[in-house]
KEGUKOL-395069 format. One record per residue (C-alpha): residue in three letters; z, x, y. Coordinates in nm, 2 decimals. Example, Ala and Ser with C-alpha at 12.3 -4.5 7.8 and 13.67 -1.06 7.14 Angstrom:
<atoms>
(ALA,(0.78,1.23,-0.45))
(SER,(0.71,1.37,-0.11))
</atoms>
This chain:
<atoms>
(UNK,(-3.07,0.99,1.28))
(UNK,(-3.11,0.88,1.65))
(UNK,(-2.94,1.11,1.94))
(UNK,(-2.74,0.77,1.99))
(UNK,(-2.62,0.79,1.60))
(UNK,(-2.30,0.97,1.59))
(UNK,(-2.23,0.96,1.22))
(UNK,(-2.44,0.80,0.91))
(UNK,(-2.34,0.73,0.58))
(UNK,(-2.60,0.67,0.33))
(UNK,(-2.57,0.56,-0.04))
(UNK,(-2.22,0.69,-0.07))
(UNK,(-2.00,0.63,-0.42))
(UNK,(-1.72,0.77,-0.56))
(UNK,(-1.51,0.77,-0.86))
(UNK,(-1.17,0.80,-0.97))
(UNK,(-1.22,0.84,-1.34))
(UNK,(-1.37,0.51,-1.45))
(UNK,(-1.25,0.34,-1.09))
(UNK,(-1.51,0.29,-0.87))
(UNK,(-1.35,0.36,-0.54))
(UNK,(-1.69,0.35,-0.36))
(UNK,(-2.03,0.20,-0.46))
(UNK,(-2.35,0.26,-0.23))
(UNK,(-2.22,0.24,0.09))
(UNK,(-2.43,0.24,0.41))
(UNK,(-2.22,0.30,0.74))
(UNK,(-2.35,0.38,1.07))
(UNK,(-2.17,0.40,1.40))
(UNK,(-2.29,0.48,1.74))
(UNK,(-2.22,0.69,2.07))
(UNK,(-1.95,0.44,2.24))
(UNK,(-1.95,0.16,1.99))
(UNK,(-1.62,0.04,1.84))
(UNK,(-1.64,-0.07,1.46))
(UNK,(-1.36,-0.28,1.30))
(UNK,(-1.32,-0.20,0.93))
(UNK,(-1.12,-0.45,0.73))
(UNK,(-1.06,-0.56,0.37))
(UNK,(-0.79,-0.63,0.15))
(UNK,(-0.58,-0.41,-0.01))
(UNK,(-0.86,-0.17,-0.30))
(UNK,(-1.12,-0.25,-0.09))
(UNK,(-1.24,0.13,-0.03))
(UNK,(-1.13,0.18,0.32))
(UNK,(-0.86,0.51,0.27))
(UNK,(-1.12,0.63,0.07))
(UNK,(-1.43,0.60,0.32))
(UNK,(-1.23,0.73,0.62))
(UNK,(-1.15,1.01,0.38))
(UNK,(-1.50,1.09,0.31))
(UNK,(-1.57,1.06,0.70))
(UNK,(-1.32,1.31,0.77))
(UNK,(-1.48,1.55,0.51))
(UNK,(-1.16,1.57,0.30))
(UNK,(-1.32,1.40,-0.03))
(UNK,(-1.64,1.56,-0.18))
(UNK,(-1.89,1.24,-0.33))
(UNK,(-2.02,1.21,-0.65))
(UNK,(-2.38,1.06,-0.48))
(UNK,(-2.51,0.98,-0.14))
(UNK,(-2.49,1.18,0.19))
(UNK,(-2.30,1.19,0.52))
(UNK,(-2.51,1.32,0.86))
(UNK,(-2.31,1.36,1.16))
(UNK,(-2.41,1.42,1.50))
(UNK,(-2.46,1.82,1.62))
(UNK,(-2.09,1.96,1.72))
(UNK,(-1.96,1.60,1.68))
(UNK,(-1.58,1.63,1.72))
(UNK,(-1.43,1.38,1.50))
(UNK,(-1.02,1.32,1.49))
(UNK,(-0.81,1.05,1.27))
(UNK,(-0.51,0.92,1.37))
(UNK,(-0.35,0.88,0.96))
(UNK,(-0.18,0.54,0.88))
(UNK,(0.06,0.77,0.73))
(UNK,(0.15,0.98,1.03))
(UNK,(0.02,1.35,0.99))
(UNK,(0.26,1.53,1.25))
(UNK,(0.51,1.83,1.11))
(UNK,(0.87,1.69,1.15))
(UNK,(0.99,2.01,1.23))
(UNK,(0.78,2.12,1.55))
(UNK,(0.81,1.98,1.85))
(UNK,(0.52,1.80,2.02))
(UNK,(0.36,2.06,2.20))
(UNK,(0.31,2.28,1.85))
(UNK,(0.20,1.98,1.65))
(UNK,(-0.08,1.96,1.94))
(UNK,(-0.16,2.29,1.87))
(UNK,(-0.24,2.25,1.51))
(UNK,(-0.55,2.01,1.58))
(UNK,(-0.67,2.23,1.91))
(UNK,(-0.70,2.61,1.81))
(UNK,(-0.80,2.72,2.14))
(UNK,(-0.45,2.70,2.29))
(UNK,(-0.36,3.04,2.23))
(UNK,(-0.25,3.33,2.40))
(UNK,(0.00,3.30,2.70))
(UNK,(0.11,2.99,2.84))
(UNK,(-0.03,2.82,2.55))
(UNK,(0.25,2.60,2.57))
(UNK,(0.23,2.56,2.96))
(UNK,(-0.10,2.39,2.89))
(UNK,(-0.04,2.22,2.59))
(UNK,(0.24,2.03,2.72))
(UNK,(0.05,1.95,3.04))
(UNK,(-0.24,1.80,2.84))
(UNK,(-0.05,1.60,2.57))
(UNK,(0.18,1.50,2.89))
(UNK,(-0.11,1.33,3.04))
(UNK,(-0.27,1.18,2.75))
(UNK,(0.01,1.04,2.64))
(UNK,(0.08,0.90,3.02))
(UNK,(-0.28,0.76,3.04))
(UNK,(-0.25,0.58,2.70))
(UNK,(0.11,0.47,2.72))
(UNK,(0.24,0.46,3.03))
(UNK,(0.60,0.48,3.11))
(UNK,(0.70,0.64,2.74))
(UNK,(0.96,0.84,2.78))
(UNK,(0.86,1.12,2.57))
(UNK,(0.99,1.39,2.59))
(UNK,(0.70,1.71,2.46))
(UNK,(0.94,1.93,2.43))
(UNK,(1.15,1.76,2.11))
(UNK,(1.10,1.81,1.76))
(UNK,(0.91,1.52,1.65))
(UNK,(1.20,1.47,1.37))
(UNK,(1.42,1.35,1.70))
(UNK,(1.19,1.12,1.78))
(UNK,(1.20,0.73,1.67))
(UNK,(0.89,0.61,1.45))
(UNK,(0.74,0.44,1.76))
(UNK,(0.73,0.73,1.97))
(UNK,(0.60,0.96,1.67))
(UNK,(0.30,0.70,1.69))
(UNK,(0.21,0.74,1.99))
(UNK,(0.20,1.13,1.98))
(UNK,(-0.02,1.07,1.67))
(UNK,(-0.24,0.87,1.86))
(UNK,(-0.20,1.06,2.18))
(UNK,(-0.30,1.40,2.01))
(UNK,(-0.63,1.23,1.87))
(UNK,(-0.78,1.15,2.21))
(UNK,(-0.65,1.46,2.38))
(UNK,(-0.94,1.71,2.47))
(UNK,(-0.94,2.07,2.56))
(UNK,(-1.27,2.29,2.54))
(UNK,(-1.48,2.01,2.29))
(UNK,(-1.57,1.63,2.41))
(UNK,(-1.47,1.41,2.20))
(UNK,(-1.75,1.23,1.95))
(UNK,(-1.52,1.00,1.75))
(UNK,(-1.19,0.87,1.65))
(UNK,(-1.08,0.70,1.33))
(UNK,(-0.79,0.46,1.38))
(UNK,(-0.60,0.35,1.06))
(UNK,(-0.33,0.11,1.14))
(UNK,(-0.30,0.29,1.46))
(UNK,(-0.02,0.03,1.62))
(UNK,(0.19,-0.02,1.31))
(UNK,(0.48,0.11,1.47))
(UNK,(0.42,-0.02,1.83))
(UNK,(0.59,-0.29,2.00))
(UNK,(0.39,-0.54,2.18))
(UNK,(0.37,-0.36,2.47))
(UNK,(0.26,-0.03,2.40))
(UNK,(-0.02,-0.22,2.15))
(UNK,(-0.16,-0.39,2.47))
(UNK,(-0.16,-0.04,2.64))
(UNK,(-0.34,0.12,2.30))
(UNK,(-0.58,-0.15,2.31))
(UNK,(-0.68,-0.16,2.66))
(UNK,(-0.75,0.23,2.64))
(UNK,(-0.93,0.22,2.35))
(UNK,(-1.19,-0.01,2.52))
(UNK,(-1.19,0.22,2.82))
(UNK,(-1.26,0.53,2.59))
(UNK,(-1.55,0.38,2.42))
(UNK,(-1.69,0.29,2.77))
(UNK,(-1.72,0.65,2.85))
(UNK,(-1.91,0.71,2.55))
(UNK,(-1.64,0.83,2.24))
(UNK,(-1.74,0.61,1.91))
(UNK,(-1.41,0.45,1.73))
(UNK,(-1.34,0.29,1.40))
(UNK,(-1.03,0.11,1.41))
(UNK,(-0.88,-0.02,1.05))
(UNK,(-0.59,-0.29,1.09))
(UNK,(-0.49,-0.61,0.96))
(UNK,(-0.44,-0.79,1.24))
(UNK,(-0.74,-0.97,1.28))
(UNK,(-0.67,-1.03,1.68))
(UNK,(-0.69,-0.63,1.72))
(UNK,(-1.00,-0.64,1.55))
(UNK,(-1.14,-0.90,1.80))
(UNK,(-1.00,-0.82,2.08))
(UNK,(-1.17,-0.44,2.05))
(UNK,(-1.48,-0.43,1.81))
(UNK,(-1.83,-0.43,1.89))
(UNK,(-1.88,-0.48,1.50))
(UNK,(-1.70,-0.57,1.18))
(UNK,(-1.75,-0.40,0.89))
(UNK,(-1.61,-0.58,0.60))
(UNK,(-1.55,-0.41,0.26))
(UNK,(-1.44,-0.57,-0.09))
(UNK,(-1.42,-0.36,-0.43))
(UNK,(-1.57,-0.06,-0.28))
(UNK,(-1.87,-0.20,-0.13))
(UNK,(-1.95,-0.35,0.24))
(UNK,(-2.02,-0.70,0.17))
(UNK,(-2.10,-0.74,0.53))
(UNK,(-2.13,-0.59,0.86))
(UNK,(-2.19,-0.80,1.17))
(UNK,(-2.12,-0.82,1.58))
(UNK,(-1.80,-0.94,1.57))
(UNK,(-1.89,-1.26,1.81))
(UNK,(-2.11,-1.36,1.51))
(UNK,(-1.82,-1.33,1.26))
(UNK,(-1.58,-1.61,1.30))
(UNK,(-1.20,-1.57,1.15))
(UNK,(-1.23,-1.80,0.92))
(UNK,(-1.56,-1.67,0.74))
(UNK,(-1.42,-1.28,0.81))
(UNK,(-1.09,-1.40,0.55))
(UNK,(-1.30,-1.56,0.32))
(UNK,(-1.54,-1.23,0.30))
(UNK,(-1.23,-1.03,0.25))
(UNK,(-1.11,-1.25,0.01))
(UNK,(-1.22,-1.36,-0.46))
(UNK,(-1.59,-1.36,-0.53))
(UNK,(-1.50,-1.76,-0.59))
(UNK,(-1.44,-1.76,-0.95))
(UNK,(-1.26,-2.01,-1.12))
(UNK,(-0.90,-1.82,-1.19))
(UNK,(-0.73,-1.89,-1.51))
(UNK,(-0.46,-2.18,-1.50))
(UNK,(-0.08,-2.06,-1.48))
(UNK,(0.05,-2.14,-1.81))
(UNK,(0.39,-2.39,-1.76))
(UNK,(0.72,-2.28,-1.84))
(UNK,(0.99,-2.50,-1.95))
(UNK,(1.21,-2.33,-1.68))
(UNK,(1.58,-2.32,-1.72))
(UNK,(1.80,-2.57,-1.52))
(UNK,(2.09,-2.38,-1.38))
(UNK,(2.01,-2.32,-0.99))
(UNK,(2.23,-2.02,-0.94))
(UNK,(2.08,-1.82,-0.68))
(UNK,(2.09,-1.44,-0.82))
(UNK,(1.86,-1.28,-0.50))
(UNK,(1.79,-1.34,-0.16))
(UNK,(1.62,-1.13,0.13))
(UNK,(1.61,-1.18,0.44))
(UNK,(1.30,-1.25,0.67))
(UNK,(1.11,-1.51,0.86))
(UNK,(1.12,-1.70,0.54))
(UNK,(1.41,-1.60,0.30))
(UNK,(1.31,-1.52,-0.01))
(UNK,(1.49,-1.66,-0.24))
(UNK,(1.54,-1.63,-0.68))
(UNK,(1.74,-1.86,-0.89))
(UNK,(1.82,-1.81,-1.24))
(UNK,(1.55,-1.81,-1.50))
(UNK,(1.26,-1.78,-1.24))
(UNK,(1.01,-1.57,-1.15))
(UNK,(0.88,-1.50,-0.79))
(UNK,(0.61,-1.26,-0.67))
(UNK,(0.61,-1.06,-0.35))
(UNK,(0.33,-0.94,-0.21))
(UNK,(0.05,-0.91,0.12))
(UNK,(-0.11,-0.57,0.19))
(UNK,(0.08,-0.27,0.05))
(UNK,(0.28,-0.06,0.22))
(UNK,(0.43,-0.35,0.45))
(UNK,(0.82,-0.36,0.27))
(UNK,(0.82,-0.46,-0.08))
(UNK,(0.85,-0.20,-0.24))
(UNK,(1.14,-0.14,-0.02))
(UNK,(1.25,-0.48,-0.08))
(UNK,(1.28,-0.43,-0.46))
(UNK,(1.47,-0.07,-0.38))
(UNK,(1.76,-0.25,-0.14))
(UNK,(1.77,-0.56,-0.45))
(UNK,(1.87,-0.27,-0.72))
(UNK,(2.12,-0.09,-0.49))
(UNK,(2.28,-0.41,-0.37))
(UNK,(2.34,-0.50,-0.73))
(UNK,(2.48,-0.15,-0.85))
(UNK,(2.84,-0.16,-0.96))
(UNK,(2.84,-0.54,-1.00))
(UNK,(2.87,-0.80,-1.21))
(UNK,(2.48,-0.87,-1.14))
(UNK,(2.30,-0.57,-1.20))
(UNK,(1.95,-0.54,-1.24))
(UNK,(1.69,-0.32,-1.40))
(UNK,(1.39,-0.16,-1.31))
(UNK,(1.02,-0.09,-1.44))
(UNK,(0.86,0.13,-1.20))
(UNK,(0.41,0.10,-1.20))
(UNK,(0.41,0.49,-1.15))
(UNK,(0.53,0.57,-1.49))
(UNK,(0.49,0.96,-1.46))
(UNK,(0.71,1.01,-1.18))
(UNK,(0.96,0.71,-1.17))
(UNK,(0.94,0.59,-1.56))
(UNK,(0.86,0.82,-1.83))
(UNK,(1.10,1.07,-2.00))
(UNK,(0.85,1.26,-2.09))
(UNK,(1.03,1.55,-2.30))
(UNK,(1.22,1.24,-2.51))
(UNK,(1.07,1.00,-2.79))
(UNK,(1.04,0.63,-2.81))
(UNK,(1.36,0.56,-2.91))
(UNK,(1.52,0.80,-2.66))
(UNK,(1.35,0.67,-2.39))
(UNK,(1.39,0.32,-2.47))
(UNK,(1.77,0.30,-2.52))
(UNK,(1.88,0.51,-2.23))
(UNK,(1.95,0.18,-2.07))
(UNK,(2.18,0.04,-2.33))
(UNK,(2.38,0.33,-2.45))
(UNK,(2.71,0.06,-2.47))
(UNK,(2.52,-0.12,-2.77))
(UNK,(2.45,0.17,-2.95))
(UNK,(2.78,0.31,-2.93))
(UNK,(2.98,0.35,-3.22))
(UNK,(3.39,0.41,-3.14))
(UNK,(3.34,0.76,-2.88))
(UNK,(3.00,0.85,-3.01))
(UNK,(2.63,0.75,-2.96))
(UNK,(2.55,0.61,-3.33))
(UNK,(2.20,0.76,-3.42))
(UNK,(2.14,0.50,-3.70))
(UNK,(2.23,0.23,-3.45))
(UNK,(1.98,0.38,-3.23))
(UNK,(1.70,0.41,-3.47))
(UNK,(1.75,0.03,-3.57))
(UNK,(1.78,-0.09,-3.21))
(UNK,(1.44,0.05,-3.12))
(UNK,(1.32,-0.01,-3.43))
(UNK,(1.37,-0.38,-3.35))
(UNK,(1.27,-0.35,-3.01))
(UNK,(0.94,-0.23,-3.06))
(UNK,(0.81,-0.48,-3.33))
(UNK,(0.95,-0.72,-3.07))
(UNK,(0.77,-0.58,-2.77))
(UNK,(0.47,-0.46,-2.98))
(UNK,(0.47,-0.11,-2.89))
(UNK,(0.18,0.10,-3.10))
(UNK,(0.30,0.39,-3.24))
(UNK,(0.32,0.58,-3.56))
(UNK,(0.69,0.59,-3.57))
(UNK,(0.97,0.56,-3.32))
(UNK,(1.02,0.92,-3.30))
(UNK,(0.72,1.01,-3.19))
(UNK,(0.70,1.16,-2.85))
(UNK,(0.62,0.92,-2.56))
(UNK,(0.41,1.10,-2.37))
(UNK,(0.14,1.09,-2.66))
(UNK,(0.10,0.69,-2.65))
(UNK,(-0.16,0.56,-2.42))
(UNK,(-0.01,0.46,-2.10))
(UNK,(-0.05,0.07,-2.18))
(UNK,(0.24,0.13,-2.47))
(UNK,(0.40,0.41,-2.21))
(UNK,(0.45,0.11,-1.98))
(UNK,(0.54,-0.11,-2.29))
(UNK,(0.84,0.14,-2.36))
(UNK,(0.94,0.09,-2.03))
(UNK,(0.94,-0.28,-2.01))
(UNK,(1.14,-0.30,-2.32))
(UNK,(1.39,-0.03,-2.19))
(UNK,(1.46,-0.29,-1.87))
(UNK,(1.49,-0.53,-2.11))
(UNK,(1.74,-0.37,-2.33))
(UNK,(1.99,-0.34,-2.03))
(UNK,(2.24,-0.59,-2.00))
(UNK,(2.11,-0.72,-1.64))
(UNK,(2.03,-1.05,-1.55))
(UNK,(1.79,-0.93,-1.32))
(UNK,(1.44,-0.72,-1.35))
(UNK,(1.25,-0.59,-1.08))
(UNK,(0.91,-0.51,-1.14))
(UNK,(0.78,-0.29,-0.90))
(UNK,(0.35,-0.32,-0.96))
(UNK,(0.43,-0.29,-1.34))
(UNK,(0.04,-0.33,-1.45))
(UNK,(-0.10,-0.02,-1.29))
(UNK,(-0.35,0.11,-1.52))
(UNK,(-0.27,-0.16,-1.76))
(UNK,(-0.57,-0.33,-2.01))
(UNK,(-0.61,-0.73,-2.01))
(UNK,(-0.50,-0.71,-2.39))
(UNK,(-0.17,-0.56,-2.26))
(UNK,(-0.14,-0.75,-1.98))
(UNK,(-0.12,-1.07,-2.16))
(UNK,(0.11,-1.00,-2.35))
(UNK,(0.33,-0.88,-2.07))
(UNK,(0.31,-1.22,-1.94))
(UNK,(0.43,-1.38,-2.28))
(UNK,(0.71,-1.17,-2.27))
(UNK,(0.85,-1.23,-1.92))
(UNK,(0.78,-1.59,-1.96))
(UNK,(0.99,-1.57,-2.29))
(UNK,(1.26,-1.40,-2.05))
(UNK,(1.28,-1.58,-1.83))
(UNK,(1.29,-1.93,-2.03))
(UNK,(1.62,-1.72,-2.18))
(UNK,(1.76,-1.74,-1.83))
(UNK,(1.66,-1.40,-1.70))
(UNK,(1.55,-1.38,-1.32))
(UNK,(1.26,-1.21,-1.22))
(UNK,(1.15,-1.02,-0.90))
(UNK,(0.78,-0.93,-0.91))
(UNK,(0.57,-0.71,-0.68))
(UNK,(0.22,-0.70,-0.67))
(UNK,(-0.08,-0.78,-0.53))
(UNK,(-0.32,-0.92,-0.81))
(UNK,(-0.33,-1.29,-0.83))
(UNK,(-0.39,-1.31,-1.19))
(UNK,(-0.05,-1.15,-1.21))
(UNK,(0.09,-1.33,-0.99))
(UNK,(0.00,-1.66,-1.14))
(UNK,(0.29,-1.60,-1.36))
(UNK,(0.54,-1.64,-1.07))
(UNK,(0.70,-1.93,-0.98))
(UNK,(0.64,-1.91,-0.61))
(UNK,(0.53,-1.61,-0.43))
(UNK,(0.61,-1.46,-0.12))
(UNK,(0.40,-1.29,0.16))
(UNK,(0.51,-0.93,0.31))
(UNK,(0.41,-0.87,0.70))
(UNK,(0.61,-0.59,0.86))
(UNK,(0.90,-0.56,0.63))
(UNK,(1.00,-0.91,0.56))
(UNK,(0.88,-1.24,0.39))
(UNK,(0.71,-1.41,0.66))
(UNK,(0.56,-1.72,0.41))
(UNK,(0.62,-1.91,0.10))
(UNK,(0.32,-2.00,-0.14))
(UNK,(0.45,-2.22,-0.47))
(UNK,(0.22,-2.23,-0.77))
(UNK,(-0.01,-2.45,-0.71))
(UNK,(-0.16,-2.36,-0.36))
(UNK,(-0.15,-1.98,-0.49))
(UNK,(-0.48,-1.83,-0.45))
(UNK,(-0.64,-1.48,-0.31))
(UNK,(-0.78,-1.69,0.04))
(UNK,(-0.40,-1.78,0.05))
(UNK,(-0.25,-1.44,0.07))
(UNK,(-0.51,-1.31,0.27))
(UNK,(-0.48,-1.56,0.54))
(UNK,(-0.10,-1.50,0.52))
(UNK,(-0.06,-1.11,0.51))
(UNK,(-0.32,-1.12,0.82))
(UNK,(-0.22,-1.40,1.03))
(UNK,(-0.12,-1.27,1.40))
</atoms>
């Protein structure tokens, strides 16, 4: 490692259980030089800036880092306490303001950070940072990473740093962060949009399925070649199977965006673009707007454990929760009734188990997630919402998920379907792209592809 090398990764992997979250990466970053990472959404980039930070131990490989090097990350998920005010959260990431007037000169150093970075904010270091609007808790993030007190600074990790920025205070992020790494201070900055990436980077680093499939100046990188890198190894993908589709154009869903997403009866549309930008909450506002309607809708959740699974109850238990008006017998729940309905239900579904009674939490999770597929469709709503419902899922499985909300939807049912797997989302009659919270483009069946979505969820 040169006296220039600030930090080196060499041969790093790492595992999840049999995921592959990392697989013999090589990263190296120098004193003063600004690295874009990108890559689509699995690509191993949480998980590298995790093993940069030292919070994740590897299974192989090794990490040097430069002597004393102070390294900070500024955590696409913020990492400020809600409940302090700015001065104390400063105080958690700089242990030598202690003793009196600790606050005197805490609040006089994040004061002028944050008035060198963003000038003009209006930030007040005195309020609890649960006061504060998003944008302003961003820039106190951000602020707080490039202060300095008794250590330089070595390097700074920037995931989605201007997420929450408006245009202008990006410009004034942007512009500091080149001045910063003229002085000397190293910076990986993680965001996907691409004219960030350019405007800043000395090189791009490009990840796919856990690997760095290429890493080159960034005036040798054009956009184009950059999306396709990010992008399907090339493979011919399977065709979408047809559907008869059903006739009546009632429109049961809509949400509002740049382009307004919109389902009719008897289809299936996809949402998706990089995770995290409002699809989820998308699907949540869909199932409150429809609650105490005529048009309700139903639910299966990907993270079974904690937003699925009954886990004390058995098949049958958890499977007709959703129903309990066609089970019902006069007053009472009919347990007979019950056992038949389930019974039914999964020969239909084809849920492996040795008997309806058995305790769900002892099937794998592929027929866990089958219980819970059949449970949305035991409830008499028009709609289902599937919120990234093959999580964890085998191909074997999977397929026959797809028969069965084909089947449902030739029978008229509508279907709202987030994720961000192509092969799912084949399935879908159209599919729509996330930016920012909305639907900001359209992509029908045929033009679908991974090079499509990825040009879409990054486009500027």
């Amino acid at each position: 490692m040169t006296s220039q090398t600030v930090l080196r990764l060499v041969g790093i992997s790492k595992a999840f259980g049999p995921v592959k979250a990392l697989t013999n990466v090589n990263f190296t970053i120098s004193r003063g030089e600004v690295v874009g990472l990108v890559g689509h959404n699995g690509a191993g980039k949480s998980t590298l800036v995790n093993v940069m930070m030292d919070n994740l131990r590897v299974d192989s490989g090794h990490m040097e880092i430069g002597a004393n090097a102070e390294i900070r990350c500024v955590f696409q998920e913020l990492s400020l306490c809600a409940n302090l005010d700015v001065v104390e959260n400063a105080r958690l990431v700089h242990r030598g303001l202690k003793g009196p007037g600790w606050r005197r000169r805490a609040a006089q150093m994040m004061r002028a950070c944050l008035d060198e970075i963003f000038p003009d904010n209006d930030i007040d270091v005195g309020a609890r940072l649960s006061q504060l609007p998003i944008g302003q808790r961003q820039m106190v993030e951000v602020a707080r990473a490039f202060s300095e007190l008794d250590k330089p600074l070595a390097m700074v990790i920037l995931d989605e740093p201007t997420s929450a920025l408006g245009e202008k205070a990006t410009r004034q992020f942007l512009d500091y962060v080149g001045k910063t790494a003229r002085r000397g201070v190293s910076i990986v900055i993680i965001t996907h949009r691409l004219n960030e990436i350019y405007a800043v980077s000395d090189e791009i680093v490009v990840m796919k399925d856990g690997t760095v499939v290429a890493q080159a100046p960034s005036s040798d990188l054009p956009k184009e070649r950059l999306v396709a890198l990010m992008g399907g190894n090339g493979a011919p993908r399977r065709q979408r199977q047809e559907r008869a589709g059903n006739t009546d154009n009632a429109i049961m869903v809509t949400v509002p965006g740049a382009v307004e997403a919109v389902a009719r009866k008897g289809e299936i549309i996809g949402f998706t673009g990089l995770d995290g930008h409002g699809q989820r909450e998308a699907l949540l506002a869909i199932q409150l707007e429809g609650r105490g309607t005529e048009v309700p809708t139903s639910f299966v959740a990907g993270d079974r454990q904690s937003d699925g699974v009954l886990p004390v109850w058995t098949i049958a238990e958890n499977l007709t929760i959703s129903c309990l008006g066609a089970i019902r017998r006069g007053l009472f729940l009919s347990h007979a009734t019950e056992q038949t309905f389930a019974e039914d239900r999964r020969q239909r579904i084809g849920i492996r188990a040795r008997d309806i009674n058995q305790r769900l939490t002892e099937l794998s999770g592929g027929n866990q997630q089958k219980v819970l597929l059949a449970r949305a469709l035991a409830a008499p709503a028009p709609i289902v919402l599937l919120d990234d419902p093959m999580r964890g899922v085998d191909v074997g499985t999977k397929a026959e998920f797809y028969r069965i909300i084909r089947e449902e939807a030739d029978a008229g049912r509508t279907f709202v379907w987030f994720s961000t797997e192509v092969e799912e989302l084949e399935n879908c009659d159209r599919v729509y792209v996330f930016r920012e919270g909305q639907p900001v483009h359209c992509i029908d069946h045929q033009s679908l592809s991974q090079e499509a979505i990825i040009a879409a969820s990054f486009q500027s």
